[in-house]
C-alpha positions in Angstrom: -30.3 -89.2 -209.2 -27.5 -89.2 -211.4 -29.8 -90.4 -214.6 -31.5 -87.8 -213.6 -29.4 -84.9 -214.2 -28.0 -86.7 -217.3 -31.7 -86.5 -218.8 -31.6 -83.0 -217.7 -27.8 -82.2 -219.4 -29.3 -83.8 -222.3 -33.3 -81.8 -222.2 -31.0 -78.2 -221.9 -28.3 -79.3 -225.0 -31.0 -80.5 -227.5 -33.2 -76.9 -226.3 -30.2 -74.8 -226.7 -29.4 -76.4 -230.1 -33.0 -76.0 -231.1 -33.1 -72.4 -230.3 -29.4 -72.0 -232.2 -30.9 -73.9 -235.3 -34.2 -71.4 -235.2 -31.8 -68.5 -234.8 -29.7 -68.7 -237.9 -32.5 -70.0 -239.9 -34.8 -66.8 -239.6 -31.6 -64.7 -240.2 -31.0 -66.0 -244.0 -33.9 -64.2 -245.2 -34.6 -64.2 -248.7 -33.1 -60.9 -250.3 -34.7 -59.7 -253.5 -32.4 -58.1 -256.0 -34.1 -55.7 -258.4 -32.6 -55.4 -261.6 -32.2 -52.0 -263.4 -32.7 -52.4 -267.0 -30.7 -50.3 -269.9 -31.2 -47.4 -270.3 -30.5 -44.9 -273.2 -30.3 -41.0 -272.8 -29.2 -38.1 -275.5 -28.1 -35.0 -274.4 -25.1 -32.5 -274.1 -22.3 -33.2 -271.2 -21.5 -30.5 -268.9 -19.0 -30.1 -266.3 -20.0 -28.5 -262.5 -17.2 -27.2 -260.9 -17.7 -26.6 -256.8 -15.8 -24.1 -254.6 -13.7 -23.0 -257.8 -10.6 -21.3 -257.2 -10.2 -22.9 -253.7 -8.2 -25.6 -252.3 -11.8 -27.9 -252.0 -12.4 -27.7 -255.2 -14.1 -30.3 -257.4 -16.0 -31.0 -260.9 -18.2 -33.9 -261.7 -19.7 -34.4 -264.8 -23.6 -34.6 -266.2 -26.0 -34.8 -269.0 -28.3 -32.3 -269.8 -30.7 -33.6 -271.9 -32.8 -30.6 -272.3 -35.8 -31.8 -270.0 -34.7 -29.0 -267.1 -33.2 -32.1 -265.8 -29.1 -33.3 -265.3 -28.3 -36.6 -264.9 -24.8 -37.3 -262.8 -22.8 -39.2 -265.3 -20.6 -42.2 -262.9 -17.9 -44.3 -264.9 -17.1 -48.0 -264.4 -15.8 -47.2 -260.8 -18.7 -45.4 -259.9 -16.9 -41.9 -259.8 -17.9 -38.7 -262.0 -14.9 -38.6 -263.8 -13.4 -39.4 -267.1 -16.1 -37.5 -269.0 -13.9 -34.7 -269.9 -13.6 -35.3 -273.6 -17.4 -35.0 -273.8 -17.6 -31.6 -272.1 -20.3 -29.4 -274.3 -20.7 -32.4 -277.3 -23.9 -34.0 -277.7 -23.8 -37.6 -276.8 -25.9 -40.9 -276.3 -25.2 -42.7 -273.2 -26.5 -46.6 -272.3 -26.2 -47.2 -269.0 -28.5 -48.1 -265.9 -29.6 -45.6 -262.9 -27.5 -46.5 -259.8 -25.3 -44.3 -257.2 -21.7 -43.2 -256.7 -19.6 -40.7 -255.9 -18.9 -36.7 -256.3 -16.0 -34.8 -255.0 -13.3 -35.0 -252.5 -15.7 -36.0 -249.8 -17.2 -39.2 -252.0 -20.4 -37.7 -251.2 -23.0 -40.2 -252.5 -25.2 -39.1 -255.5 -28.0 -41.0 -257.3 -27.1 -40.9 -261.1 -26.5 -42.8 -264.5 -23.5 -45.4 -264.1 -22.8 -44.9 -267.9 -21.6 -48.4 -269.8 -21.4 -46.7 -273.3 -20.9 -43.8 -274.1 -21.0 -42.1 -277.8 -20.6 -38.7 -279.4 -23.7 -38.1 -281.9 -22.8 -36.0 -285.4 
C-alpha cells in the first residue's frame, strides 16, 4: 500500500513538472524585430501650436516637405521638441519612422525620430 501511494506521489510530481516545463516553453516565443532602415527627407520645419492662448497649450514640430504631407519631427527622447531653431528653414533630416510623444498629454503619434538633422543653403 504504502509503495503504492509513493509511485503515485512520484506519477503526479513528474506530470506536474512536465506540464510546468511545456508551459514556459511555449511562452518564449520567438519575437521578430523589424528593423526600420534610414531614412532621408528635405523639407521646411513648421511649428503647430494647439489651444493657443490657453493654459493647455502646446506646439510640436514637423516637416513639410511639399508632398501635402507633414511628418511629426521626435528628438532623441522621442518628444516633438528641440526643433525650434529650424522653425520655417529648409532642412534635410536622416532619421527612421517610429512613434513618440506630442503635448502635455504624451499623446502618442507616428512620426520621424530624427538622428540628423541639417539646415540646406
Amino acid at each position: 500500500m504504502e509503495k503504492s501511494i509513493a509511485l503515485f506521489l512520484v506519477t503526479i510530481i513528474v506530470a506536474l513538472f512536465f506540464m510546468i516545463s511545456c508551459v514556459s516553453a511555449n511562452s518564449k516565443k520567438p519575437t521578430r524585430k523589424i528593423e526600420n532602415s534610414s531614412i532621408v527627407l528635405e523639407g521646411i520645419v513648421k511649428e503647430i501650436k494647439v489651444s493657443a492662448g490657453t493654459l493647455s497649450e502646446y506646439s510640436y514640430y514637423v516637416l513639410n516637405t511639399g508632398r501635402k504631407e507633414e511628418t511629426i519631427l521626435f528628438n532623441s527622447k522621442s518628444f516633438s521638441g528641440g526643433f525650434d531653431i529650424y522653425v520655417g528653414k529648409k532642412v534635410r533630416v536622416r532619421g527612421k519612422m517610429g512613434s513618440g510623444f506630442i503635448g502635455w498629454r504624451k499623446t502618442k503619434r507616428e512620426g520621424l525620430l530624427v538622428k540628423e538633422i541639417s539646415e540646406m543653403k
